[in-house]
Biopython code that builds the backbone (N, CA, C, O; Angstrom):
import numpy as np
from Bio.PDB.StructureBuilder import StructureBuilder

atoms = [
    (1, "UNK", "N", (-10.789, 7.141, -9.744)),
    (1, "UNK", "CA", (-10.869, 5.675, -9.847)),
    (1, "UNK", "C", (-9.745, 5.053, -9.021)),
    (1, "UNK", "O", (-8.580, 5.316, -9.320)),
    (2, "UNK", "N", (-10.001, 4.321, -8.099)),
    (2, "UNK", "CA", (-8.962, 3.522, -7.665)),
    (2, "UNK", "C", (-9.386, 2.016, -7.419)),
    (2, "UNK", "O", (-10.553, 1.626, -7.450)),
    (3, "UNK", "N", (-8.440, 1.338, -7.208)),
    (3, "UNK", "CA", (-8.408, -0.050, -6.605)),
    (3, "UNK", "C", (-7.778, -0.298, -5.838)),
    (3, "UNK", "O", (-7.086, 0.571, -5.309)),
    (4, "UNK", "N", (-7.733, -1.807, -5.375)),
    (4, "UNK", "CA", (-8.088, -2.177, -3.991)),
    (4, "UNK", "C", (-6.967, -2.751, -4.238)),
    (4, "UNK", "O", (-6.563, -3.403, -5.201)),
    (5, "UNK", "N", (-6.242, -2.258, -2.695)),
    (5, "UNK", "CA", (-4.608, -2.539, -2.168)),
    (5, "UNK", "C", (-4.766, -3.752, -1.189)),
    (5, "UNK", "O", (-4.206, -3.945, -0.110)),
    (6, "UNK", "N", (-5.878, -4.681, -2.006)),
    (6, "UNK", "CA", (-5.610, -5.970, -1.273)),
    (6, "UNK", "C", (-5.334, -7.220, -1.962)),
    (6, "UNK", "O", (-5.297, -8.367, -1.517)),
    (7, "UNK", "N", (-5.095, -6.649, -3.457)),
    (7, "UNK", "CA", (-4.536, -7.684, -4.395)),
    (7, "UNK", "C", (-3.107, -7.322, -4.864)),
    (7, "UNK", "O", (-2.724, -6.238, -5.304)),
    (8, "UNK", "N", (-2.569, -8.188, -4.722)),
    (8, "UNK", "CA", (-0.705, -8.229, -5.075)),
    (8, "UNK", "C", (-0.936, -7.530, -6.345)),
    (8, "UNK", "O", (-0.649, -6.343, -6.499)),
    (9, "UNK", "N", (-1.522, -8.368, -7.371)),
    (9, "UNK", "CA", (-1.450, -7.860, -8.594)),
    (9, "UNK", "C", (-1.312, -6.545, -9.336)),
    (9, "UNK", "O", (-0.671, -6.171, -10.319)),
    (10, "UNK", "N", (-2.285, -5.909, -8.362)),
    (10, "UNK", "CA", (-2.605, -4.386, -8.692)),
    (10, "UNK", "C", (-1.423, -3.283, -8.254)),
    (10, "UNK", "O", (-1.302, -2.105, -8.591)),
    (11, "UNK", "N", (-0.558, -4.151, -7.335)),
    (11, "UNK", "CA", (0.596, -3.112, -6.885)),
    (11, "UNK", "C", (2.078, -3.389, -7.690)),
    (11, "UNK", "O", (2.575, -4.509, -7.571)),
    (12, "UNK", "N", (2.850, -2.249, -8.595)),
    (12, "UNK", "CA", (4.174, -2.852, -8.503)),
    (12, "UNK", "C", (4.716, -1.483, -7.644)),
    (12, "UNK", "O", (4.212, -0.641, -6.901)),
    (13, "UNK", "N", (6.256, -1.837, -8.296)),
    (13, "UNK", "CA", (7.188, -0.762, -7.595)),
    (13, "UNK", "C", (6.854, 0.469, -8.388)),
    (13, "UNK", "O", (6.645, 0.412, -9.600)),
    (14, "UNK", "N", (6.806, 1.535, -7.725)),
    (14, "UNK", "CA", (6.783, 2.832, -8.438)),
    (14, "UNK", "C", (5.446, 3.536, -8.754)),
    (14, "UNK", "O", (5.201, 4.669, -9.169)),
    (15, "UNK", "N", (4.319, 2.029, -8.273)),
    (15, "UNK", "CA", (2.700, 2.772, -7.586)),
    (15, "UNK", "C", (2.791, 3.745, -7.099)),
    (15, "UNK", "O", (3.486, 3.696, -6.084)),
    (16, "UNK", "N", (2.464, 4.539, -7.298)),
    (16, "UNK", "CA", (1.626, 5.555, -5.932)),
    (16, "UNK", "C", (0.519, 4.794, -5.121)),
    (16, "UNK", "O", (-0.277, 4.013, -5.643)),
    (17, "UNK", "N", (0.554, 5.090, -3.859)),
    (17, "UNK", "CA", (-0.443, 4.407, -3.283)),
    (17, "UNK", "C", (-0.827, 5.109, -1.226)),
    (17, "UNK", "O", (0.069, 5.714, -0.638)),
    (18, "UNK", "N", (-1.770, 4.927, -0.754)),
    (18, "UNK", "CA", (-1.949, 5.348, 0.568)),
    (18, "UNK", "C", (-1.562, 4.136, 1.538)),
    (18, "UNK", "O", (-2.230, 3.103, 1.570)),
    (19, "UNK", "N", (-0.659, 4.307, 2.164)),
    (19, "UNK", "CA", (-0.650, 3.176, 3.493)),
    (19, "UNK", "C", (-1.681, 3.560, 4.350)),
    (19, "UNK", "O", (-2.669, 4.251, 4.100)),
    (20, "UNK", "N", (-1.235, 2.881, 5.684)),
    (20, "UNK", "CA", (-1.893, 2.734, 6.865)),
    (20, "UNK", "C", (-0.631, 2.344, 7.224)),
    (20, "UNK", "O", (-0.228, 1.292, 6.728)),
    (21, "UNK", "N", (0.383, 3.191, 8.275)),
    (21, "UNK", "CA", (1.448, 2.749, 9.181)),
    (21, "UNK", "C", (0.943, 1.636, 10.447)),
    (21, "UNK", "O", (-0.142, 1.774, 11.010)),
    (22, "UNK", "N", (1.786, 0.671, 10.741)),
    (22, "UNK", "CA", (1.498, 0.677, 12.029)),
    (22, "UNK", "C", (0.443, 0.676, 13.102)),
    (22, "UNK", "O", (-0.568, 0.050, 13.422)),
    (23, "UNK", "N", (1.376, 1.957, 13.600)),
    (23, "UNK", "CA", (1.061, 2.967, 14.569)),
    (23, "UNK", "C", (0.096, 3.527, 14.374)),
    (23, "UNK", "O", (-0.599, 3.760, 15.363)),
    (24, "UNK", "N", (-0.439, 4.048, 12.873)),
    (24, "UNK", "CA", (-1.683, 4.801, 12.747)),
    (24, "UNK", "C", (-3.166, 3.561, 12.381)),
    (24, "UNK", "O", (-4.267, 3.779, 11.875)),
    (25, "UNK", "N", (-2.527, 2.258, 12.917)),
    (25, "UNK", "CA", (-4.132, 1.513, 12.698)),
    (25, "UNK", "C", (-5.557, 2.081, 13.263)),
    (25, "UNK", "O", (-6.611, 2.418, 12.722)),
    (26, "UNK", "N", (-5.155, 2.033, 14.406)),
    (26, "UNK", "CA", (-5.804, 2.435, 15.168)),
    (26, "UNK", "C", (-6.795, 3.891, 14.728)),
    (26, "UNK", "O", (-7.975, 3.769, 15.057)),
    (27, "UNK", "N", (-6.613, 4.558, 14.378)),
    (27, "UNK", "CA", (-6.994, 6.191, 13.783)),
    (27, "UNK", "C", (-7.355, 5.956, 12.339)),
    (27, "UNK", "O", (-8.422, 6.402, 11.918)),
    (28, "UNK", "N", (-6.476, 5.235, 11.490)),
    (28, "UNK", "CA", (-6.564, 5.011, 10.033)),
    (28, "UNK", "C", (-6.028, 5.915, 9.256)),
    (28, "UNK", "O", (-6.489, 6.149, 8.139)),
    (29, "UNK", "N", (-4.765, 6.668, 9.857)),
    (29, "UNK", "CA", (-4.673, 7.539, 8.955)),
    (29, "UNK", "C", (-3.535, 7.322, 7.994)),
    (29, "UNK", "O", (-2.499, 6.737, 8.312)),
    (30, "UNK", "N", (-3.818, 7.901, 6.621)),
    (30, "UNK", "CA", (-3.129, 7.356, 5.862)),
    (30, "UNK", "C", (-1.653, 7.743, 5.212)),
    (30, "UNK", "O", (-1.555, 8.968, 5.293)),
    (31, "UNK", "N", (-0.686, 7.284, 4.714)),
    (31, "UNK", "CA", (0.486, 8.139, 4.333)),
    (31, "UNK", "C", (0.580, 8.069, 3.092)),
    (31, "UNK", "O", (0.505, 6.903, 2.705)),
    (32, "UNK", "N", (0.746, 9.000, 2.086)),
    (32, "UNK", "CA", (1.102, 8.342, 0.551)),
    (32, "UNK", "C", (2.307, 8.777, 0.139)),
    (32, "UNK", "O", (2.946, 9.760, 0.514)),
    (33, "UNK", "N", (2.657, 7.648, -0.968)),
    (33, "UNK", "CA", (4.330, 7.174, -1.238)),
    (33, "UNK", "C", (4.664, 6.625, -2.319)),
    (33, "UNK", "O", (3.559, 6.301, -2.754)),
    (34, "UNK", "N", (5.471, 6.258, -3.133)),
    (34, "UNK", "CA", (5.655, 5.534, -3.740)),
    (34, "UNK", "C", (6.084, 3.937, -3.546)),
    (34, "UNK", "O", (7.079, 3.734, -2.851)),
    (35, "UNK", "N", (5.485, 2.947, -4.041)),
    (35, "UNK", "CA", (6.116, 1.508, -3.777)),
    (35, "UNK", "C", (7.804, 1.644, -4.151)),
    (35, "UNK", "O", (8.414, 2.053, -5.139)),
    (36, "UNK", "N", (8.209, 1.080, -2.830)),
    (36, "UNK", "CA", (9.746, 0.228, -3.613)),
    (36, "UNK", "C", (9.802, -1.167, -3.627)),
    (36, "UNK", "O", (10.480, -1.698, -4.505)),
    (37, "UNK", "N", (8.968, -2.138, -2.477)),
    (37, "UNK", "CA", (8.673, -3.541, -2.140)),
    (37, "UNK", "C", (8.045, -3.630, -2.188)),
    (37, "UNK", "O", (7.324, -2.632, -2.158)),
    (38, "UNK", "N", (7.351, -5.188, -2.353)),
    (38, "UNK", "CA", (6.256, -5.412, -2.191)),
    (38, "UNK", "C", (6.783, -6.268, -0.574)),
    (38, "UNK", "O", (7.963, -6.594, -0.442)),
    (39, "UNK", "N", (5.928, -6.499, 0.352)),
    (39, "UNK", "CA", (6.810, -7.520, 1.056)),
    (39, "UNK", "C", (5.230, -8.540, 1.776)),
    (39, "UNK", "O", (5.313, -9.136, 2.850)),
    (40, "UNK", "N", (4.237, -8.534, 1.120)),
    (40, "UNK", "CA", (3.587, -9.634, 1.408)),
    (40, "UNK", "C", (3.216, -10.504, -0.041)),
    (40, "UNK", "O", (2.781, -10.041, -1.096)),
    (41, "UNK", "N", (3.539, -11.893, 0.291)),
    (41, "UNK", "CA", (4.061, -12.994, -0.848)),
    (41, "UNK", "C", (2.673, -13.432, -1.090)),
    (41, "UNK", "O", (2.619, -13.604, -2.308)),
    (42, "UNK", "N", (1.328, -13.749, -0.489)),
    (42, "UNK", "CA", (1.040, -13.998, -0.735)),
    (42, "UNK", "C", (0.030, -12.963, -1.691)),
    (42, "UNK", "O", (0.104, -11.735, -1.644)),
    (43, "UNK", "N", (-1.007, -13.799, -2.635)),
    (43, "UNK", "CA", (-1.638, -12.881, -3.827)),
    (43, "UNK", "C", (-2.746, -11.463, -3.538)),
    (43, "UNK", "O", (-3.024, -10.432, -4.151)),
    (44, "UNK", "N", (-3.208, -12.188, -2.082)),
    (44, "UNK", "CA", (-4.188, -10.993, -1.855)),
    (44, "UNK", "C", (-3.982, -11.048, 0.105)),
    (44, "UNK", "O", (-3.362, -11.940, 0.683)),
    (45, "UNK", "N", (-4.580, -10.030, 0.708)),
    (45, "UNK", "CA", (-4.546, -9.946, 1.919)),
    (45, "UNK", "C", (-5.820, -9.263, 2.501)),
    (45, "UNK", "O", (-5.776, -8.081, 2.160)),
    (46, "UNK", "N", (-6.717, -9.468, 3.094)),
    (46, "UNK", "CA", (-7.965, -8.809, 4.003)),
    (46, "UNK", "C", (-7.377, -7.550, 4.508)),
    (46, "UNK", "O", (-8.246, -6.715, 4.758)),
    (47, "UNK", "N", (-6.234, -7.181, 4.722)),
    (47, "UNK", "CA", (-6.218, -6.021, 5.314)),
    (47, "UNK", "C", (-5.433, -5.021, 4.729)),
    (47, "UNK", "O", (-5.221, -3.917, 5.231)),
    (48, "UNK", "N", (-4.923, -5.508, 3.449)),
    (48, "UNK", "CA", (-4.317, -4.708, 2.025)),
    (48, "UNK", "C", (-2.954, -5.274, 2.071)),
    (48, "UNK", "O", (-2.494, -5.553, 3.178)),
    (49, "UNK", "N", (-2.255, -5.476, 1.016)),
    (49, "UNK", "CA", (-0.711, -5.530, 0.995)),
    (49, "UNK", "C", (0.075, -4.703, 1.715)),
    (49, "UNK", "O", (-0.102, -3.547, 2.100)),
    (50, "UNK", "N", (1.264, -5.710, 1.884)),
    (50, "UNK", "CA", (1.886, -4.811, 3.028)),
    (50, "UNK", "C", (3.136, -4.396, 2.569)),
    (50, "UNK", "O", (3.881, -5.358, 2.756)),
    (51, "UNK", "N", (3.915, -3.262, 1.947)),
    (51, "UNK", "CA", (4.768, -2.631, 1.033)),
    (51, "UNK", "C", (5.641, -1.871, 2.017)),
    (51, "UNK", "O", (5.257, -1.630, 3.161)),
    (52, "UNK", "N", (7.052, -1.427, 1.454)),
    (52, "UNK", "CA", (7.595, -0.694, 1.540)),
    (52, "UNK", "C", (8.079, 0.992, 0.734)),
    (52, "UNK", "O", (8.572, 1.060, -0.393)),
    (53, "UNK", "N", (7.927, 1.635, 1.206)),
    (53, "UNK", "CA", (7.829, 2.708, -0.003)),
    (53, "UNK", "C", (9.061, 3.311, 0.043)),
    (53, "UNK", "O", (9.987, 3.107, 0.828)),
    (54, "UNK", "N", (8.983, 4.040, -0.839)),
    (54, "UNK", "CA", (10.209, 4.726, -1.302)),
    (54, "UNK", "C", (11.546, 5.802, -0.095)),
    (54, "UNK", "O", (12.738, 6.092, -0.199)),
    (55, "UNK", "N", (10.635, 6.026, 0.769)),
    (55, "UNK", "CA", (11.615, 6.961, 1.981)),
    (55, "UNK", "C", (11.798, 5.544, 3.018)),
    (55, "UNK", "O", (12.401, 5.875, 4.038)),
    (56, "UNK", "N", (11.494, 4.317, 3.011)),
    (56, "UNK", "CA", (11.177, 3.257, 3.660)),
    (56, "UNK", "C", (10.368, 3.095, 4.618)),
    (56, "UNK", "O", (10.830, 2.379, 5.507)),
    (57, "UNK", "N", (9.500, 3.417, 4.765)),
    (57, "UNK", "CA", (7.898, 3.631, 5.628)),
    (57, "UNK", "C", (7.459, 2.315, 5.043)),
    (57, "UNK", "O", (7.478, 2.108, 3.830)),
    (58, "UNK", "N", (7.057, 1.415, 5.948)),
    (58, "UNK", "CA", (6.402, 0.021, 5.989)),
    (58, "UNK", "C", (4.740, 0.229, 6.457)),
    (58, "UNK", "O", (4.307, 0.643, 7.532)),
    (59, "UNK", "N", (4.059, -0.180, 5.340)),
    (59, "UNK", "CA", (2.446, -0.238, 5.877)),
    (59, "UNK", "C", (1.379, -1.305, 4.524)),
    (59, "UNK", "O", (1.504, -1.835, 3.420)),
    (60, "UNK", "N", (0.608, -1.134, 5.362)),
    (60, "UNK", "CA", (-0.624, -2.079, 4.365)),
    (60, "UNK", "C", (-0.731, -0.831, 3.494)),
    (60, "UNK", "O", (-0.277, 0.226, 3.931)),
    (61, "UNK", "N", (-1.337, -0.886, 2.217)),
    (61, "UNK", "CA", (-1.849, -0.493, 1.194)),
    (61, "UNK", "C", (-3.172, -0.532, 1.292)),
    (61, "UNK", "O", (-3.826, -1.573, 1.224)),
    (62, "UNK", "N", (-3.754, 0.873, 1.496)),
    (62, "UNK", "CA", (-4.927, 1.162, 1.252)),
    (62, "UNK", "C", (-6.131, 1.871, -0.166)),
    (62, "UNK", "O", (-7.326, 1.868, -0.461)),
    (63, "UNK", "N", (-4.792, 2.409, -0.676)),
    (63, "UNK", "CA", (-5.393, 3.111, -1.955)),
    (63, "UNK", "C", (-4.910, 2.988, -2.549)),
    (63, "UNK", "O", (-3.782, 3.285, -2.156)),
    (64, "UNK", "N", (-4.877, 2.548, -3.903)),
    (64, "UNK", "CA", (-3.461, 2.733, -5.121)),
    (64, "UNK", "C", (-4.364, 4.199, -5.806)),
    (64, "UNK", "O", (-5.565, 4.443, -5.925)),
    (65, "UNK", "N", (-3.456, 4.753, -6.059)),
    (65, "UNK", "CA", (-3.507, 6.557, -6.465)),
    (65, "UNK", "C", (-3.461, 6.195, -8.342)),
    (65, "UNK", "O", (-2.452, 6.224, -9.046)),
    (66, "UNK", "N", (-4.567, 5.944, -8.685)),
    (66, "UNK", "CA", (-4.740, 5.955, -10.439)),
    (66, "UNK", "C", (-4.413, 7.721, -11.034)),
    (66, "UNK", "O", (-5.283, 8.580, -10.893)),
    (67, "UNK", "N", (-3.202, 8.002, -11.613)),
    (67, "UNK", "CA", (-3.123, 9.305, -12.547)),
    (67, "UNK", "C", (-4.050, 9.054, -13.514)),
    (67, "UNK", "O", (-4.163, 8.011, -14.157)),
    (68, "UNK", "N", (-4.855, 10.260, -13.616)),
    (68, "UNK", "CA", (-5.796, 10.238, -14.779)),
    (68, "UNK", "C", (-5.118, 11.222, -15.813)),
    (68, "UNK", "O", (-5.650, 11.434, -16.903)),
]
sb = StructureBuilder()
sb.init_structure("model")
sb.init_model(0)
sb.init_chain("A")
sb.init_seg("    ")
for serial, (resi, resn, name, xyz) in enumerate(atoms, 1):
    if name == "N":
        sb.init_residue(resn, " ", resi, " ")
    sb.init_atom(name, np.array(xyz, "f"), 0.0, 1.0, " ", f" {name:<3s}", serial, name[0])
structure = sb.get_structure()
């Protein structure tokens, strides 16, 4: 089960979640991490929130990683 890393709401710090760097738009490939920021203010975004994670790797949010 997951949801969609294009609502603020659904992300805090300490998510697990898949980016999209950058650099890897283009390809789509993804990195996973833990949130430390959130760093887009507004509530939702078309192309996923855009976070900082825990080693500091900056990317949109593509997957939030639900532990079952």
């Amino acid at each position: 089960m997951t949801k969609s890393g294009q609502e603020r709401k659904n992300i805090l710090p300490g998510t697990e979640v898949d980016i999209v760097l950058k650099q890897d738009q283009r390809s789509g490939k993804t990195t996973r991490g833990i949130v430390k920021d959130l760093l887009t203010k507004s509530p939702n975004h078309p192309h996923g929130i855009k976070v900082r994670l825990q080693d500091g790797q900056v990317g949109r949010v593509k997957t939030i990683i639900e532990n079952s």
